[in-house]
C-alpha positions as CSV (number, residue, x, y, z in Angstrom):
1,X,104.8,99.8,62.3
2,X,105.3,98.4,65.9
3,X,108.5,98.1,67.8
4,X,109.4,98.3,71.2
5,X,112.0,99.7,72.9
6,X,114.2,97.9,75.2
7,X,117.0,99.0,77.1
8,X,119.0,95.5,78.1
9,X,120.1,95.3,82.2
10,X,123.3,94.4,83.1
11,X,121.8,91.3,85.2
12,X,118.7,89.3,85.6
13,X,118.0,88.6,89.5
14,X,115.0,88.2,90.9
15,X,115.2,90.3,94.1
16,X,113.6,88.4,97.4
17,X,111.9,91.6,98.0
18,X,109.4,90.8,95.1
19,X,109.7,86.9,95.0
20,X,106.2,86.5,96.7
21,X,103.7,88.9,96.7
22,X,100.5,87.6,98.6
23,X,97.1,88.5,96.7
24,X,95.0,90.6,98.9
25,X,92.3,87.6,99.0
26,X,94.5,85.1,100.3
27,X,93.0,84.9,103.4
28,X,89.4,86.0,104.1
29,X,87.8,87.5,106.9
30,X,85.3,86.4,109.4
31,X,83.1,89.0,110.1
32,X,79.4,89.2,110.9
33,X,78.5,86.0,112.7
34,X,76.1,84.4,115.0
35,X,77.7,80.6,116.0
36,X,76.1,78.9,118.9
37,X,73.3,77.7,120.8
38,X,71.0,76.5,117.8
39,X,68.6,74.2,119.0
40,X,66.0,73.9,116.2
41,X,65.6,74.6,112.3
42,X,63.4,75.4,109.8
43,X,62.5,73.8,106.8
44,X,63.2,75.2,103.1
45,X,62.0,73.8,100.0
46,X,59.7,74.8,96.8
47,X,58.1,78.4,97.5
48,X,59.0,78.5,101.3
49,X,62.3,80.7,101.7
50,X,64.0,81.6,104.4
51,X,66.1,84.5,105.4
52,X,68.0,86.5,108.2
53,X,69.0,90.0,108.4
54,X,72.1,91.8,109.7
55,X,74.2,95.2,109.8
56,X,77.6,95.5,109.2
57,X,80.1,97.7,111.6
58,X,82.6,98.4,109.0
59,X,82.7,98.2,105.3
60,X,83.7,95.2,103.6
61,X,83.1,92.8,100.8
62,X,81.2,89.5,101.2
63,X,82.8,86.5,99.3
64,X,80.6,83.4,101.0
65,X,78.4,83.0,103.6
66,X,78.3,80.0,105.5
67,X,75.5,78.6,106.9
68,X,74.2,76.1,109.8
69,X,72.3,73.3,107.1
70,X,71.3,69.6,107.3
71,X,68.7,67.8,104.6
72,X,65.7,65.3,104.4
73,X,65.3,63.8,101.1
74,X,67.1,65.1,97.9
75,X,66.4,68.7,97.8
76,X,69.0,69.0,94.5
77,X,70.1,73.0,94.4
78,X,70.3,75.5,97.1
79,X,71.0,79.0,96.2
80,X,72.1,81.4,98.7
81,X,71.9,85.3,98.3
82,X,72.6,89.1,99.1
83,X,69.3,91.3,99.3
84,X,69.0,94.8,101.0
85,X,67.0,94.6,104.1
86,X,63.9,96.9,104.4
87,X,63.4,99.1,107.9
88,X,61.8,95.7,109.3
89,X,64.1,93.4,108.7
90,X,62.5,92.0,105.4
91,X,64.7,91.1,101.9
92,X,63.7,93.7,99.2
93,X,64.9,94.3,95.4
94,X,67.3,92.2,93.3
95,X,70.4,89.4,94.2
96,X,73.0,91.6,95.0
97,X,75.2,88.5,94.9
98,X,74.5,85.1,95.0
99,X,75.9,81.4,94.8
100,X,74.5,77.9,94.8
101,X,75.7,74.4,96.4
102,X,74.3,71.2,96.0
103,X,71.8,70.3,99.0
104,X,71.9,66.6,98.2
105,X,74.9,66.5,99.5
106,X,74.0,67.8,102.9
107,X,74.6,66.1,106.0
108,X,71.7,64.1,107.4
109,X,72.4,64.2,110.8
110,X,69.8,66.7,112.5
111,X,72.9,69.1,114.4
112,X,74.1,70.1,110.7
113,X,77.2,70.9,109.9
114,X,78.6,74.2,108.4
115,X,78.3,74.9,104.4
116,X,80.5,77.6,102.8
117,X,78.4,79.2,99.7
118,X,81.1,81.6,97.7
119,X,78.8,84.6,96.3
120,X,79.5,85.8,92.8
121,X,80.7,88.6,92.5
122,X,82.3,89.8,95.1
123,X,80.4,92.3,96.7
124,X,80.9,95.6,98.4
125,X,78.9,96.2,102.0
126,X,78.4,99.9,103.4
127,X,79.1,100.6,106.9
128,X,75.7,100.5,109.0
129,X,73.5,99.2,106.3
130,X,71.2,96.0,106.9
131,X,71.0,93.6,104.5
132,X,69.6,89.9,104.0
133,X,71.0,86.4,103.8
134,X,68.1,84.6,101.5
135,X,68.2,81.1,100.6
136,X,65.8,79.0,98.7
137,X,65.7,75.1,97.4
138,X,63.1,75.4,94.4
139,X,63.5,72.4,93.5
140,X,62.7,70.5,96.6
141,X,59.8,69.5,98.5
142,X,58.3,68.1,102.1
143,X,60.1,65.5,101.5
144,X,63.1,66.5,100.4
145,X,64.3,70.1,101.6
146,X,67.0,71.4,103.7
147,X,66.8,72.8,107.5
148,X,68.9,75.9,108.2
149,X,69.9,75.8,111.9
150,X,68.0,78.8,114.6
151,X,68.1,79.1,118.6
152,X,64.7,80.1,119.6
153,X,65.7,82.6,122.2
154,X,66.6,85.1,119.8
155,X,69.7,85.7,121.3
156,X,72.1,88.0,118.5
157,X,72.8,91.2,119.3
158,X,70.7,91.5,115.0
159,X,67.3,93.0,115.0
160,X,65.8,90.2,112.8
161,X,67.4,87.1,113.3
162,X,64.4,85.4,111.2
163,X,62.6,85.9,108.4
164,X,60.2,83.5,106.4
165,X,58.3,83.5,102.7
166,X,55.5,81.0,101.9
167,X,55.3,82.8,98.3
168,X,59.4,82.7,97.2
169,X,59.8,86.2,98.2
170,X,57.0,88.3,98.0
171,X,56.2,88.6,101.0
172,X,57.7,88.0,104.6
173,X,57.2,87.4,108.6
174,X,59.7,87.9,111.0
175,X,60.0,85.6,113.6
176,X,61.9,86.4,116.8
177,X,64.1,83.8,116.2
178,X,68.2,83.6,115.6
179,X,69.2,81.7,112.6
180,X,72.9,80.6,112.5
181,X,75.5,82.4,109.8
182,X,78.6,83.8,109.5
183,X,80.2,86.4,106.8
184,X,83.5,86.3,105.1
185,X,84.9,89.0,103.1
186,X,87.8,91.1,102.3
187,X,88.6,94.9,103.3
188,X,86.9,97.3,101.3
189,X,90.5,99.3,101.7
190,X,94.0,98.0,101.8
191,X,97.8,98.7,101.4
192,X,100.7,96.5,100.8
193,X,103.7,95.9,98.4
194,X,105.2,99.2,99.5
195,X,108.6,99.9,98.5
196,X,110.7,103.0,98.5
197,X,113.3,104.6,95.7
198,X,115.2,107.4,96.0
199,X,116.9,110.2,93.7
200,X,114.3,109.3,90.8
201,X,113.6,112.5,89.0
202,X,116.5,114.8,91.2
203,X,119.2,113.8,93.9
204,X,117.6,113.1,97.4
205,X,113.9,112.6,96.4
206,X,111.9,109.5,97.3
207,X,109.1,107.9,95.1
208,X,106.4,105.3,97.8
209,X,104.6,102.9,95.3
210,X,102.3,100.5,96.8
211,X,99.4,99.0,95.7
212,X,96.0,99.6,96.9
213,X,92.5,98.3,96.9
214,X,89.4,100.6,97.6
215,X,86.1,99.1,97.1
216,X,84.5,101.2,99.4
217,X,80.5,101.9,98.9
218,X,78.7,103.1,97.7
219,X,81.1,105.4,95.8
220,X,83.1,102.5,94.5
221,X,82.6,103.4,90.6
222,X,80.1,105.7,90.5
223,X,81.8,108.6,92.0
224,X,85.1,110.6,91.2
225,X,87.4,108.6,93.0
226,X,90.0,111.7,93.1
227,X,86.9,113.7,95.2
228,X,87.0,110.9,97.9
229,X,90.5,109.6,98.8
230,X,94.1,110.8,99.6
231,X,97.3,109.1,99.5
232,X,99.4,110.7,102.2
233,X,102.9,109.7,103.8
234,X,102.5,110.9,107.3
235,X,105.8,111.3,110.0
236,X,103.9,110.3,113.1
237,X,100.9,113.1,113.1
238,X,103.0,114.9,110.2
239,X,101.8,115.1,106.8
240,X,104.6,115.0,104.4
241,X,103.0,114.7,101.1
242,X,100.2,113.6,99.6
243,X,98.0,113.3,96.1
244,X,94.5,112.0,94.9
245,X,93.9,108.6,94.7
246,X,93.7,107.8,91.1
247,X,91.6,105.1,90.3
248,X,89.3,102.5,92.3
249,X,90.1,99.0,92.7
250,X,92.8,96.8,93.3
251,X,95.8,99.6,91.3
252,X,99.1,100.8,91.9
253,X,99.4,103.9,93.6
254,X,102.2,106.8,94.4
255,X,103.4,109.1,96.9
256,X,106.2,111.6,95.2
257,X,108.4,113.8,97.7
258,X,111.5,116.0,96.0
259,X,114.4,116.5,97.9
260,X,113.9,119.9,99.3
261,X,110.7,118.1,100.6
262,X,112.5,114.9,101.7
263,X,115.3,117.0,103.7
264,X,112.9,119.8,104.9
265,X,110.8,117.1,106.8
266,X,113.9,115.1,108.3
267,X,113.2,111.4,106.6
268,X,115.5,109.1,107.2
269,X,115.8,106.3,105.4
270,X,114.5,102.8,106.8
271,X,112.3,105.0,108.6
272,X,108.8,103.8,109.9
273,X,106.5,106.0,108.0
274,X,102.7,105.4,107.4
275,X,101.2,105.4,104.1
276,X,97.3,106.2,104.6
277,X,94.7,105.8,102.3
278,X,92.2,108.6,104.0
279,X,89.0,109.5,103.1
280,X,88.2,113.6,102.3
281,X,86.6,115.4,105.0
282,X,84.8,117.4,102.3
283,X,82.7,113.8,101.7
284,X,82.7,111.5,104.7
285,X,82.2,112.3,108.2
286,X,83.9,112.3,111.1
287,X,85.9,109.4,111.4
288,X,86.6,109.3,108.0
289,X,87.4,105.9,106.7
290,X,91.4,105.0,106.7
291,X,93.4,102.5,106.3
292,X,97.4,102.8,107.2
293,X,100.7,101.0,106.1
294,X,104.0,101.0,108.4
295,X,107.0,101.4,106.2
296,X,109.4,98.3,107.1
297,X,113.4,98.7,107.1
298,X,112.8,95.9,103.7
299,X,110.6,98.1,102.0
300,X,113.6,100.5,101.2
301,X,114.6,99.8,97.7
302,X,117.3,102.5,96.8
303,X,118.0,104.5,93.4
304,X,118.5,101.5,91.0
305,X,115.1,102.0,88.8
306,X,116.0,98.2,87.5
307,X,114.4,97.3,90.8
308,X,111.6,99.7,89.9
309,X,110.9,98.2,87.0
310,X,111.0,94.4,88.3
311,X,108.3,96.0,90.8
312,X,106.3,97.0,88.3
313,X,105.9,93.5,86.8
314,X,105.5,92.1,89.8
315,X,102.9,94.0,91.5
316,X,101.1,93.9,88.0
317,X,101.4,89.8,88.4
318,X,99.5,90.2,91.4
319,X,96.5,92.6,89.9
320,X,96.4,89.7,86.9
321,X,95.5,87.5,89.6
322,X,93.3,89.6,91.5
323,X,91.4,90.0,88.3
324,X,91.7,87.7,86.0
325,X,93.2,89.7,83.2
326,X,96.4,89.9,81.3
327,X,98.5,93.4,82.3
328,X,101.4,91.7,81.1
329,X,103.7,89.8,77.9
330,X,106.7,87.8,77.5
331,X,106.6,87.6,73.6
332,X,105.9,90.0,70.6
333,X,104.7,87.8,67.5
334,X,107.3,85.0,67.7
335,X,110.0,87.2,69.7
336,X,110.8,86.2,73.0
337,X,111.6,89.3,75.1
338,X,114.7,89.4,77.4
339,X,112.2,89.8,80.0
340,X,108.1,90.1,81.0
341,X,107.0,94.3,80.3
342,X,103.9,95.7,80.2
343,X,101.0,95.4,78.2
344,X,99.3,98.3,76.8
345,X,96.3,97.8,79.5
346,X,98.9,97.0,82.5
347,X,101.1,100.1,81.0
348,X,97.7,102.7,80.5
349,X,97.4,101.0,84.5
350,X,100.5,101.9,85.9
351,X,100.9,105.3,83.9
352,X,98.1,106.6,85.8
353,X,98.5,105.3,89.5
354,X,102.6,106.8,89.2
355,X,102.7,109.3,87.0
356,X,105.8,109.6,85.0
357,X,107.1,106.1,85.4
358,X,107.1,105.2,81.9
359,X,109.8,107.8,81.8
360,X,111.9,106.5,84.9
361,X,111.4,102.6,83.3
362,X,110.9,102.8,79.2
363,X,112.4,99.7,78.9
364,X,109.4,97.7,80.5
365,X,106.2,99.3,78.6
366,X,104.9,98.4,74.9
367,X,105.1,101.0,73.1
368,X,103.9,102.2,69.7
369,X,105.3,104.2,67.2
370,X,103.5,105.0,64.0
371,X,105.4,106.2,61.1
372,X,103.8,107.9,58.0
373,X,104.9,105.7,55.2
374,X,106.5,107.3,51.9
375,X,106.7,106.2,48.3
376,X,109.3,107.7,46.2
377,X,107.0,108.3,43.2
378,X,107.4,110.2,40.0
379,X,105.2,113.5,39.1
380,X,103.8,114.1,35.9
381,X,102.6,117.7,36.6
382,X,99.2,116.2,34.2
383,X,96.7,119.3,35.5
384,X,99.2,122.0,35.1
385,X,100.4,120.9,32.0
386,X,97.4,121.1,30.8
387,X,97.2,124.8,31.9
388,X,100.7,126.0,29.7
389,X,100.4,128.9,28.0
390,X,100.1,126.5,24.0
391,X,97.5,124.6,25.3
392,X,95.4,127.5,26.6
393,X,95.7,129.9,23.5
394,X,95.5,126.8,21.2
395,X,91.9,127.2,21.9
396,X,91.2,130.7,20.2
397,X,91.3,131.0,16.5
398,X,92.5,128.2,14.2
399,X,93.9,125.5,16.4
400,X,97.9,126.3,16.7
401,X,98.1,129.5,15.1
402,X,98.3,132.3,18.2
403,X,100.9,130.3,20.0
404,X,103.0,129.5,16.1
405,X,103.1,133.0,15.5
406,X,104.2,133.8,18.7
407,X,107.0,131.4,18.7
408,X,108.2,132.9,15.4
409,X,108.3,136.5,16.6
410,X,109.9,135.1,19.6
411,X,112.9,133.4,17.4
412,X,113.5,136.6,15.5
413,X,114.7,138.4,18.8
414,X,115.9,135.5,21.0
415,X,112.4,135.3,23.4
416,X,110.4,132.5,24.0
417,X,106.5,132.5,22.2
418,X,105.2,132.8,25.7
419,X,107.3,136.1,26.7
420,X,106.7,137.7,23.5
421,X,102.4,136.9,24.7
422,X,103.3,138.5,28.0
423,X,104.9,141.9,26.5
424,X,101.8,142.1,24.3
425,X,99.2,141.5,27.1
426,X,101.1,144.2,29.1
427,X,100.6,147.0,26.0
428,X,97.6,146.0,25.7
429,X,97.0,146.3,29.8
430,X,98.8,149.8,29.5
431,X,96.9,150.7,26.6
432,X,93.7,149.8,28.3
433,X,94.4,151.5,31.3
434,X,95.7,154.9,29.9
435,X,92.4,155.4,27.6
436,X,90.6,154.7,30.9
437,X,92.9,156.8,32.6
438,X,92.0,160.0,30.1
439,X,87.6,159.1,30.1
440,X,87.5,158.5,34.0
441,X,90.4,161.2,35.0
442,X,91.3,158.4,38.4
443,X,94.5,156.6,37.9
444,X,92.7,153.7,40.7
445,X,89.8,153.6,38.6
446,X,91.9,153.2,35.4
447,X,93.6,150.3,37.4
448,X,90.7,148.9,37.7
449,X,89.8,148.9,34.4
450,X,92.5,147.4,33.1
451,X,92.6,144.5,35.4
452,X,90.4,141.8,33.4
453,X,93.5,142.4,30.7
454,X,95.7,140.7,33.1
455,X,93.4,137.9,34.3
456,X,93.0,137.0,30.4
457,X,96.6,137.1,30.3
458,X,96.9,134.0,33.1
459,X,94.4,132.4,32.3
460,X,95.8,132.0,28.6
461,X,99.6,131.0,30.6
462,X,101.0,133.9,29.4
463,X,101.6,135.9,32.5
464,X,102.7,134.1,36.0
465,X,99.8,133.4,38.7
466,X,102.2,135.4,41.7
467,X,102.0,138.4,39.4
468,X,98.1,138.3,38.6
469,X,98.2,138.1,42.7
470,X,100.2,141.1,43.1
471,X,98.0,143.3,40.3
472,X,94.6,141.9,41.7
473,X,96.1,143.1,45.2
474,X,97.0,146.9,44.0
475,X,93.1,146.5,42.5
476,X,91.9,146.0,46.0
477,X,93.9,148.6,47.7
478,X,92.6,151.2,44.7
479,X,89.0,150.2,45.0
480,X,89.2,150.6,49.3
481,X,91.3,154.3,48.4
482,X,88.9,155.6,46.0
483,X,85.3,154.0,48.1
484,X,86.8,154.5,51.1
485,X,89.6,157.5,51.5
486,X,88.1,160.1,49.1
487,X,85.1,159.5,50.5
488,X,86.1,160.6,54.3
């Protein structure tokens, strides 16, 4: 059975503090480029590609390239892609991204004009690697290709401004040439939506959520992300506090000080502390990558976890976006909630990038009770009944007749048939036993002798199961006292 549990607010205001969160790809970044001074082009059509290399200075993402292009003709599809870049300049391996725009559409005028080509996906550049622009219009021809824009001097500060394929790829020439391009992308590593709350889990303490994106390669989901990153709240040059970074991505994150903490390093509130996002010094090397946020006086929330929780959904709003998915719900089967919580995926989320927040905000996660259902039913006892004492001796002699004349004797001195088969079991244990007891001369032995009397006598149902138990036990303990004891 599902339910969810929801505490109702007193009020439903939408604080201005989380009115509008900007996405972290709202506006992308120029950053590898080579603009000017183009004064010829080369032509790309059928098996004759073109390419140019470059290095990056920082890590990043690539999102589109855009390019220098003008046409002849109809040259129909252009695709445009990522390669790595060999030690000479030349594309090697598989698309690490691509895109594709329409070439017909080109500009026929022989200065160009600049085409943006988005790459899908998104795609994560190391800092100091080469790699290579390709592009390629298979379908076109002589007559009807597309010239990509180059000043002949060579005049980038790239090693291999130009590189050409007659064969669609499988080999290249480098040319000293300087074809015209520029990159956009996003940070590899970010911080923003921080906000501040204090006396959480104890009086005085401050909880920092944020959220963060680190894309950073090429660890970026292949390594322990715990092993590479730290979340610190720094004073200046002071380190504060500080955990792992939980997850890669774009995910909330956490920074917990208690109050002893809190007081011991002299916060104040509104204060202009940095949240960093630092790489270990175990992995990277000096400078390790970073990336810092500036606590602002409006980023100071205070102790009411309703504002918590509204951050919650609306930081998780903004990962939806990012990626595309759903984190969180406004409905359960045809119930409309009082307001948006989280999702089972946006709660798993958020559970592990602040740890313990599903216990400062219940009221905005999905949760899932299951309860072991239970029928009120009726036993018939049908295997033991089978096992009563009638039943059982029924089965020696003429059908009926041991447990009849047990029952008679019984009613002549007030005891039930099966009592009256118990007390005769027992002589005949005792009887058993002391004949052993005078042949053997060992009162264990004689025990256990007369023990198969008393199994009979549950078997038949004349003599309770706990009290065979207790006889078969004194049988052990006299078969370990006379093959053990007397014999040390």
């Amino acid at each position: 059975m599902k339910f969810i549990r929801i505490l109702t607010p007193l009020l439903m205001v939408l604080m201005l503090l989380f009115a509008a969160i900007p996405l972290p790809v709202s506006a992308q970044t120029l950053y590898e480029n080579y603009t000017t001074d183009d004064d010829n082009a080369t032509a790309i059509y059928d098996a004759n590609w073109t390419a140019r290399d470059f290095s990056t200075g920082t890590a990043h993402t690539v999102t589109s390239f855009s390019l220098l292009l003008n046409r002849t003709g109809l040259p129909e599809t252009v695709t445009v892609s990522l390669r790595m870049s060999t030690a000479s300049g030349h594309p090697t391996g598989a698309d690490l991204t691509a895109g594709t725009i329409n070439g017909s559409t080109f500009t026929e005028n022989a200065a160009g004009d600049w085409y943006t080509i988005n790459m899908t996906p998104e795609f994560s550049l190391e800092t100091g690697r080469n790699y290579s622009i390709t592009v390629r219009a298979v379908a076109g021809d002589v007559d009807n290709c597309i010239f990509w824009r180059w000043n002949t001097t060579g005049a980038s500060s790239y090693d291999y401004g130009y590189e050409v394929s007659n064969n669609s790829g499988s080999s290249w020439t480098s040319e000293d040439y300087d074809l015209l391009f520029k990159v956009y992308g996003n940070p590899c590593m970010s911080i923003a939506n921080a906000s501040v709350f204090s006396s959480m889990a104890e009086d005085g303490d401050w909880l920092t959520v944020f959220l963060y994106l680190n894309n950073y390669a090429p660890y970026y989901q292949y390594e322990s992300p715990e092993e590479y990153f730290n979340l610190q709240f720094y004073d200046n040059t002071t380190l504060i506090g500080q955990g792992k970074m939980p997850a890669w991505g774009y995910k909330p994150g956490s920074i917990y000080m208690s109050g002893a903490t809190v007081s011991g390093g002299n916060l104040t509130w509104y204060g202009a502390y940095n949240i960093t996002m630092n790489g270990s010094a175990s992995k990277f090397a000096a400078p390790t990558p970073s990336v810092t946020h500036t606590l602002t006086p409006s980023e100071y929330v205070g102790s009411e976890t309703f504002w918590l929780g509204e951050w919650l959904i609306s930081t998780a709003q903004v990962i939806e976006d990012y990626y595309g998915i759903n984190l969180t719900m406004d409905t359960i089967g045809n119930d409309t909630l009082p307001y948006t919580i989280l999702n089972e995926v946006g709660g798993s989320i958020y559970m592990t990038g602040i740890p313990g927040i599903e216990n400062l905000c219940p009221e905005r996660f999905y949760v899932i009770y299951w309860q072991p259902q239970y029928t009120n039913g009726t036993f018939t006892n049908t295997y033991q009944n089978t096992l009563n004492w009638i039943n059982q001796t029924s089965t020696i002699g003429s059908a009926g007749q041991i447990p009849t004349t047990l029952n008679a004797i019984g009613a002549v001195i007030n005891l039930s048939g099966n009592n009256i088969g118990m007390v005769i079991v027992f002589i005949v244990y005792i009887a058993v036993v002391g004949v052993a007891l005078r042949i053997i001369g060992s009162v264990p032995w004689a025990v256990v002798v007369g023990t198969p009397i008393l199994v009979t006598g549950g078997w038949l149902g004349l003599i309770p199961l706990a009290l065979i138990m207790i006889m078969a036990a004194i049988s052990l303990m006299a078969v370990i006292w006379i093959v053990y004891l007397r014999g040390t």
